[in-house]
N, C-alpha and C positions, 0 to 999 in steps of 0.2 A: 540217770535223769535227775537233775537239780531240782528242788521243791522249792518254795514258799515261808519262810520264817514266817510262824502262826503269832501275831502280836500280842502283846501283856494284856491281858483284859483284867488283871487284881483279881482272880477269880483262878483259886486249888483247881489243878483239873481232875481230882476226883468230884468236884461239886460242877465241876463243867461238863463232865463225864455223865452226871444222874440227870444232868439239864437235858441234855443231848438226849437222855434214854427217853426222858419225861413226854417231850416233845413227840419222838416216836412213838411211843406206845400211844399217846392222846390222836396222832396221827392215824394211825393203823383199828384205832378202836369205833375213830370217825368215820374209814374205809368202812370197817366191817359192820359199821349198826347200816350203813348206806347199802352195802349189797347184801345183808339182809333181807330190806325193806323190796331192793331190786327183786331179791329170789321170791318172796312172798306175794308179789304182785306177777310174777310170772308163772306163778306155780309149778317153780324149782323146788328142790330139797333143802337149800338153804344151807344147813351148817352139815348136817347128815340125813342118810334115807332114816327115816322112821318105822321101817317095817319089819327090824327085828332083826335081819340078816347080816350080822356084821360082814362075814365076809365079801360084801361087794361093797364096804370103803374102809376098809382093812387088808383082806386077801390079793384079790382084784388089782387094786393100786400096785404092791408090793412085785406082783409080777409085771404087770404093763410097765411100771417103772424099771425094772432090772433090765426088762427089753431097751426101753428107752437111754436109760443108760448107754447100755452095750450101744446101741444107733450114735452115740454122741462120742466114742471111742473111737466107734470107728471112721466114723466123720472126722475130727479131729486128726488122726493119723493118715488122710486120703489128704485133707487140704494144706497138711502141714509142708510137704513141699514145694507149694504154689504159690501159699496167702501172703506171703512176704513178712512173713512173722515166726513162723513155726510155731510148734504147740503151744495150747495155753500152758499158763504155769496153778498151780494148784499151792492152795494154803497149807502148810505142814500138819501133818497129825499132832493133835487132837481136834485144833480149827480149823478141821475141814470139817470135823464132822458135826462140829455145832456153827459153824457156818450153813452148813446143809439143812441143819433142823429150823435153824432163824430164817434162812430165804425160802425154806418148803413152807412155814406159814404165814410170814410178814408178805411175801411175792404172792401168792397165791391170796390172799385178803384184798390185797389192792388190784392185781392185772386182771382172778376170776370172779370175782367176790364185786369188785367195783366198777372196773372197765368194763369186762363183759357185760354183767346186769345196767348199768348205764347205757350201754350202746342197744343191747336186748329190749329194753325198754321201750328208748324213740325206735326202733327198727319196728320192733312189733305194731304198737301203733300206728307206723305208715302203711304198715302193710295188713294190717286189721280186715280192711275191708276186702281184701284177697284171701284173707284164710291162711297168711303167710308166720304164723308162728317160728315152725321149723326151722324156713329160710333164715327168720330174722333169727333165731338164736345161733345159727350156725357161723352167717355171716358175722356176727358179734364177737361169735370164737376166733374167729380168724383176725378180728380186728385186734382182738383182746393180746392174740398170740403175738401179731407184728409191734405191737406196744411193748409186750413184755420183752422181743428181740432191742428195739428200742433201749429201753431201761437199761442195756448192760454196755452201749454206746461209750457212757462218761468213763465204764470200767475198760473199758478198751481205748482209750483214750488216752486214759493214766498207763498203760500197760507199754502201749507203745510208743509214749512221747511225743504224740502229734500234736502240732499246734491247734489241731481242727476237722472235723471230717473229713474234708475234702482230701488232707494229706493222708487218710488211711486206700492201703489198696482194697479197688473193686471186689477183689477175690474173698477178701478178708471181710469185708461187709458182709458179702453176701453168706459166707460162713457163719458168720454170727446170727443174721436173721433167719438161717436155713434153721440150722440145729435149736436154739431156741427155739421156734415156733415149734419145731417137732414136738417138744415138750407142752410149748405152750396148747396147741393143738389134743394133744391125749389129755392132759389135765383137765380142759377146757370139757372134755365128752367126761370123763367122769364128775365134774362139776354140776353137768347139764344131769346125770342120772342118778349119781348118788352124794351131790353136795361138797361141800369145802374141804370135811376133812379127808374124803377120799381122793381130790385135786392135789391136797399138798401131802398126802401119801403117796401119786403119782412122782410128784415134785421130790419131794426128801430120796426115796431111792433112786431117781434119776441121779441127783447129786452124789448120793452116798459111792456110787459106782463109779461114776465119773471124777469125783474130786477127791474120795475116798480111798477109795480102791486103786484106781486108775494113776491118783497121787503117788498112792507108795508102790506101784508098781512103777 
C-alpha cells in the first residue's frame, strides 16, 4: 500500500512527536474531567467503586476480559474465511502489549467515560418522567459500543487499502462492529457498576489475549 510523503514542517520529529503526545493527553484529560462530571450527575462510580472491594474492578475485569478475549479469537478465526481480508494482523511483541495498556485507558476515557455518560445523560433526562434510568443507561451502552466499533473504521481502512467504506466488504463490517461491541458492551456493564478503571481492565485483557497472546501464537 503506497502512503503519503508527510511534508517538511522545520519542526525535529521528536518535538513533533511530544506535540502530538501533548495534544492527546490535553484531549483525553478533557474527555475524562467530562465523563467524570457525566458519572457524578448520574450516580455512576466514576473512576472506581468506593467501597473497599477491589476485587470487583481488579479481579472481575481480569476475568470477563480473558473471556472476552477468547470470544474475539474466536470470532476472528470463524470470519477469517468469509470477510474478504483474513485475520487481523497484530503489533509485534512488545507493542502489543503497551499498545493494549494505551487503548485499555485512552479508549475507554473517551467511548465509556464520555460517549456513554454523554448519551446517559440526554437519554436520562428524556426519560425522567418514565422512571427510565436503566433503559437510558443501557441504551447509552450500546450506543457507546457501536461508536467505539466505529473508532477502529479509519484502522481498517489503513489495513485494507480501501479508498472508502463503501469498498470494504459487508462481512468485514459487520465483523468489526460485531466483536468490538462485544467488548464494548462488557466494558460498558462494568463501567455502569464499578467505574473506569474496571472498564479498562475489561479492555486491557481483552487486548492482552487477543493482540498479545493471540499475536505470538
Amino acid at each position: 500500500m503506497t502512503g503519503t510523503a508527510v511534508p517538511d514542517m522545520g519542526v525535529s520529529p521528536v518535538v513533533l512527536g511530544l506535540a502530538n503526545a501533548g495534544i492527546v493527553l490535553v484531549a483525553y484529560g478533557l474527555f475524562g474531567l467530562a465523563g467524570f462530571w457525566f458519572a457524578r450527575k448520574l450516580g455512576l462510580p466514576g473512576i472506581f467503586s468506593e467501597d473497599g472491594n477491589w476485587r470487583r474492578w481488579i479481579f472481575i475485569p481480569l476475568v470477563i476480559g480473558l473471556v472476552s478475549g477468547l470470544i474475539l479469537v474466536a470470532g476472528d478465526a470463524l470470519f477469517a474465511p468469509i470477510n474478504g481480508f483474513g485475520r487481523f494482523p497484530h503489533p509485534p511483541f512488545p507493542a502489543s502489549f503497551f499498545a493494549s495498556l494505551s487503548a485499555g485507558i485512552g479508549e475507554e476515557i473517551a467511548f465509556r467515560g464520555f460517549v456513554f455518560g454523554l448519551w446517559a445523560l440526554v437519554l436520562n433526562w428524556a426519560l425522567k418522567k418514565f422512571n427510565g434510568r436503566t433503559a437510558a443507561l443501557w441504551i447509552a451502552n450500546i450506543i457507546a459500543a457501536l461508536a467505539f466499533g466505529a473508532g477502529h473504521l479509519g484502522s481498517l481502512i489503513a489495513l485494507t487499502g480501501a479508498e472508502s467504506l463503501a469498498e470494504l466488504p459487508p462481512i468485514l463490517l459487520i465483523e468489526v462492529f460485531l466483536l468490538n461491541g462485544v467488548v464494548g458492551i462488557l466494558a460498558g456493564e462494568r463501567y455502569m457498576k464499578d467505574g473506569l478503571v474496571a472498564a479498562a481492565g475489561v479492555h486491557f485483557w481483552t487486548d492482552i489475549v487477543f493482540h498479545v497472546i493471540w499475536g505470538l501464537i
